[in-house]
C-alpha distance (Angstrom), angle and dihedral (degrees) to the residues before:
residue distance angle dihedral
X1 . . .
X2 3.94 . .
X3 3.98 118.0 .
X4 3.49 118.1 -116.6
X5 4.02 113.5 -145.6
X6 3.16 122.8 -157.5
X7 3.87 137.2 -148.6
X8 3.96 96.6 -139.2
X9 3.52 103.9 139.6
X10 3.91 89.4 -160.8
X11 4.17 87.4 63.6
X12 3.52 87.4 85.1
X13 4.01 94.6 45.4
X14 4.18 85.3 53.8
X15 3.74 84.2 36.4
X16 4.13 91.6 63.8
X17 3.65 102.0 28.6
X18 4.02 80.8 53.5
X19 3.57 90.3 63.2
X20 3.72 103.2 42.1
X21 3.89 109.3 97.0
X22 3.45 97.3 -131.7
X23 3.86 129.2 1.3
X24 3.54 107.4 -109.7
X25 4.02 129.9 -174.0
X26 3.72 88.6 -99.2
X27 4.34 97.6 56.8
X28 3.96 82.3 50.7
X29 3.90 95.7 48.2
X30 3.93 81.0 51.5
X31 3.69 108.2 42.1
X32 4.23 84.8 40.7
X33 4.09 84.6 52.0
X34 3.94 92.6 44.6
X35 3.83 85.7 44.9
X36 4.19 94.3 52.4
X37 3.88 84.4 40.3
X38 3.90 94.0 54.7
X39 3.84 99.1 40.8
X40 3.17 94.0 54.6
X41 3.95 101.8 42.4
X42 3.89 79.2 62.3
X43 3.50 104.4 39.5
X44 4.15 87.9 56.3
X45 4.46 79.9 42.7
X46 3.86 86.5 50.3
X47 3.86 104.2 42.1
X48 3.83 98.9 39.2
X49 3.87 116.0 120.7
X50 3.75 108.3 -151.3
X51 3.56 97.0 145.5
């Protein structure tokens, strides 16, 4: 059976909070500041006009 992989950039935010223990305030602070950080490096990807 061949393995699919996929380009879901939030596999390797499940992938990390998978392996901490226990999900403290500081993993969330981090995965919500990765989150912010992503969205909006595509949003500026997605809404720039260079044509």
């Amino acid at each position: 059976m061949p393995i699919i992989v996929a380009l879901d950039p939030f596999d390797a935010i499940l992938t990390v909070a998978r392996h901490t223990p226990m999900p403290t305030l500081n993993s969330y602070i981090i995965i919500s500041i990765l989150l912010t950080a992503g969205s909006t490096f595509y949003a500026l990807l997605t809404f720039a006009k260079d044509e």
